[in-house]
C-alpha positions as a printed NumPy array, in Angstrom:
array([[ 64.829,  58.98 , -46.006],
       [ 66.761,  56.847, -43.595],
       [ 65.953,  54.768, -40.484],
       [ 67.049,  57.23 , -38.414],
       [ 65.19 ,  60.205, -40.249],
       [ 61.931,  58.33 , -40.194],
       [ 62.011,  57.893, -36.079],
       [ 63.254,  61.285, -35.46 ],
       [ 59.746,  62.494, -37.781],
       [ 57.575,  59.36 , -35.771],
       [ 58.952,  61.343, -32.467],
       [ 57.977,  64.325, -33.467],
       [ 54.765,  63.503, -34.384],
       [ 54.259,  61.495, -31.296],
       [ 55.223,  64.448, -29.432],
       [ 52.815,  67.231, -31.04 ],
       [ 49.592,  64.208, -30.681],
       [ 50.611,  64.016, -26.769],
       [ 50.838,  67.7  , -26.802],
       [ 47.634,  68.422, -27.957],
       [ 45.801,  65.422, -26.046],
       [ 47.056,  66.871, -22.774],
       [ 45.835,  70.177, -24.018],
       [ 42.831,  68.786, -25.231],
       [ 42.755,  66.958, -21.078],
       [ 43.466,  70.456, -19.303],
       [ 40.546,  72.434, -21.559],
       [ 38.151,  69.22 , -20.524],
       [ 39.351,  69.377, -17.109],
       [ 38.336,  73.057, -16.849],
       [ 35.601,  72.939, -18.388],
       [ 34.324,  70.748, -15.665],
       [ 35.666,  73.068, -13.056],
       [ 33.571,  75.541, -14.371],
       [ 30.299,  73.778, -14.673],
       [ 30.783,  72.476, -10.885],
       [ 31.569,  76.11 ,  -9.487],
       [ 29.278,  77.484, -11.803],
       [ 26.621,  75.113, -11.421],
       [ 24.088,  77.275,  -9.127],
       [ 23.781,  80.056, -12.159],
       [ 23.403,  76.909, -14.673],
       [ 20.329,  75.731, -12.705],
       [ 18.222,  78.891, -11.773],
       [ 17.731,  81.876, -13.838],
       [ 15.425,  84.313, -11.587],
       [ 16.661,  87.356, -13.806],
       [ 14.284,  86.436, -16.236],
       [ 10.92 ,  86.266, -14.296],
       [ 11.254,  89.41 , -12.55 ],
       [  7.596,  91.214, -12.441],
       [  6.618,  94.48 , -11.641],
       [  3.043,  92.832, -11.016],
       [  0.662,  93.646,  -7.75 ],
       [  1.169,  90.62 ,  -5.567],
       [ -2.255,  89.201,  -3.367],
       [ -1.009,  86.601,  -1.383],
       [  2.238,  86.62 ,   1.28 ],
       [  4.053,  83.446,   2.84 ],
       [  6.311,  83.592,   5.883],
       [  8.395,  81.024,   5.736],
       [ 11.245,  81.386,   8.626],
       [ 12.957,  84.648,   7.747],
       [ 11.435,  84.746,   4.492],
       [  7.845,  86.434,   2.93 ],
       [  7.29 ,  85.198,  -0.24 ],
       [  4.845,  87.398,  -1.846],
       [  2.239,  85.832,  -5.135],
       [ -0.875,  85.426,  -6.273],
       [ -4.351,  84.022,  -5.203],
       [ -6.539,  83.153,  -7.926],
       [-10.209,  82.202,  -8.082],
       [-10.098,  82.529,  -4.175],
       [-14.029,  81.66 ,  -3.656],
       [-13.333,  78.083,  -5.142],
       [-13.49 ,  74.706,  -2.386],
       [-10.819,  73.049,  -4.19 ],
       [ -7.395,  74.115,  -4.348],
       [ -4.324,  74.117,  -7.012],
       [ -0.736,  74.988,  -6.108],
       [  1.12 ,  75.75 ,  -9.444],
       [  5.245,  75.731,  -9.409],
       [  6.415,  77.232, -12.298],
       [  9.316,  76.484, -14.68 ],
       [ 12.669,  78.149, -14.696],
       [ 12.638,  81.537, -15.981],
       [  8.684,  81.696, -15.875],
       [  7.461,  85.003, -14.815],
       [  3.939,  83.765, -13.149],
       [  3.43 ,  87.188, -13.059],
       [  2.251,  87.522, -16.397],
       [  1.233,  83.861, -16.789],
       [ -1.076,  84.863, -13.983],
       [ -4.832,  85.309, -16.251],
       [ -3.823,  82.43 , -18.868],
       [ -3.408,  80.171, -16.116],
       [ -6.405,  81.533, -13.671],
       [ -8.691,  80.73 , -17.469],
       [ -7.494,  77.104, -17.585],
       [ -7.886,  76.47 , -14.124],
       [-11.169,  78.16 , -13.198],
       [-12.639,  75.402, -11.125],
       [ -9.686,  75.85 ,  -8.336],
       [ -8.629,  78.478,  -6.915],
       [ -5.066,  78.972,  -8.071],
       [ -1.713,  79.558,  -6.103],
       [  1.287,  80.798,  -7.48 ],
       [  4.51 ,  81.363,  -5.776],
       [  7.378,  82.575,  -7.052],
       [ 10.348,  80.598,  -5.817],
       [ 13.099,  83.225,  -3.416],
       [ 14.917,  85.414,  -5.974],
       [ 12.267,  85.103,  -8.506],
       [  9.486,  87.287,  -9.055],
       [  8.918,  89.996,  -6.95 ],
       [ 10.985,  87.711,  -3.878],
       [ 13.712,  88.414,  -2.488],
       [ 16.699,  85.88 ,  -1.798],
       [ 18.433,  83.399,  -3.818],
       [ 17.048,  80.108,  -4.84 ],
       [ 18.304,  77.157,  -3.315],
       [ 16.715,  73.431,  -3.193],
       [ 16.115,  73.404,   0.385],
       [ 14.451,  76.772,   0.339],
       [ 12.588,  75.794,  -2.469],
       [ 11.057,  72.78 ,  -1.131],
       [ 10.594,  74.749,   2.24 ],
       [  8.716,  77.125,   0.625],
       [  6.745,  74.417,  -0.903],
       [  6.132,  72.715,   2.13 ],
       [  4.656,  75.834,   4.035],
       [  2.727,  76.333,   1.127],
       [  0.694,  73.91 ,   1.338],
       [  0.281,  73.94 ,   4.713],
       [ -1.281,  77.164,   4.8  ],
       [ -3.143,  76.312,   1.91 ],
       [ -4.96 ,  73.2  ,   3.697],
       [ -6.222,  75.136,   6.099],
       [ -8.894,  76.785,   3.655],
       [ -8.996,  73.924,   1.585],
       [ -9.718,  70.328,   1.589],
       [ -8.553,  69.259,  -2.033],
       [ -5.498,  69.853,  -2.933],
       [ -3.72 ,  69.366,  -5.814],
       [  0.094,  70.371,  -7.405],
       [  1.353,  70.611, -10.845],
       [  4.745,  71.542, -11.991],
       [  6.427,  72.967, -15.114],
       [  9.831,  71.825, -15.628],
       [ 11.479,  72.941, -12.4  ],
       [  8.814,  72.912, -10.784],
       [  7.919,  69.527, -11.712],
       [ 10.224,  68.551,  -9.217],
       [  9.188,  70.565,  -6.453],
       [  5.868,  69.192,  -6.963],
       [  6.794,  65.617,  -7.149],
       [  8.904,  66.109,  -3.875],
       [  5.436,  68.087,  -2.221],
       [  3.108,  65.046,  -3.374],
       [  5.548,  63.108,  -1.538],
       [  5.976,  64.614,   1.452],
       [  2.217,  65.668,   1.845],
       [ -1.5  ,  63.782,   1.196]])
């Protein structure tokens, strides 16, 4: 091969690598479109924890009643349990009313989970949160939160914002 061959095969080669790192670019890039327009159905997954269970307990919040469950009512001390994404407290409802017997137990199902209407958002969520506890400390001196995965952050952000 010649000089001139060999360039004309370097271009060419030069070209198809450039061709296929801007493709490989525009397939990132939209990716990442995706994932930020997408990012609401990434984070909550309600269509999982959908329950046909009896509910005990109701929450007005602003426009919203949140319907769940009261567990162990008769007990002094109180337990407010946020559960993970996807968790149907519905039928977690008896395993977790067995390991916490010595509170009486709150579950709410965040908006659009459960049997709530609505769509889960952050600000509802810790709303929610908020007016849970509220109405919970009026029957109840001790308080306490835990939190399973997503809900590990709504109870961090409630044992911030409340004693």
């Amino acid at each position: 091969m010649n000089n001139s061959a060999e360039i004309t095969v370097q271009k060419i080669i030069w070209r198809f690598l450039g061709r296929i790192a801007l493709a490989l670019i525009a397939l990132y890039l939209s990716f990442c479109t995706y994932l930020y327009f997408d990012q609401r159905h990434l984070i909550y997954f309600p269509e999982y924890a959908r329950t046909t269970a009896d509910t005990n307990y109701s929450l007005r919040n602003g426009n919203a009643m949140l319907h769940g469950w009261v567990l162990n009512p008769a007990k002094t001390a109180a337990l407010l349990y946020f559960g993970g994404n996807g968790e149907d407290l519905g039928a977690e409802r008896f395993t977790l009313a067995k390991i916490f017997a010595d509170r009486s137990l709150f579950l709410l199902p965040y908006r659009g989970y459960g049997p709530n209407a609505g769509s889960p958002t952050e600000s509802a969520i810790f709303s929610d949160a908020l007016a849970l506890y509220d109405g919970v400390r009026a029957d109840h001196s001790r308080i306490a939160v835990v939190g399973r995965s997503l809900g590990s952050g709504v109870a961090s952000y409630l044992a911030f914002r409340r004693p």
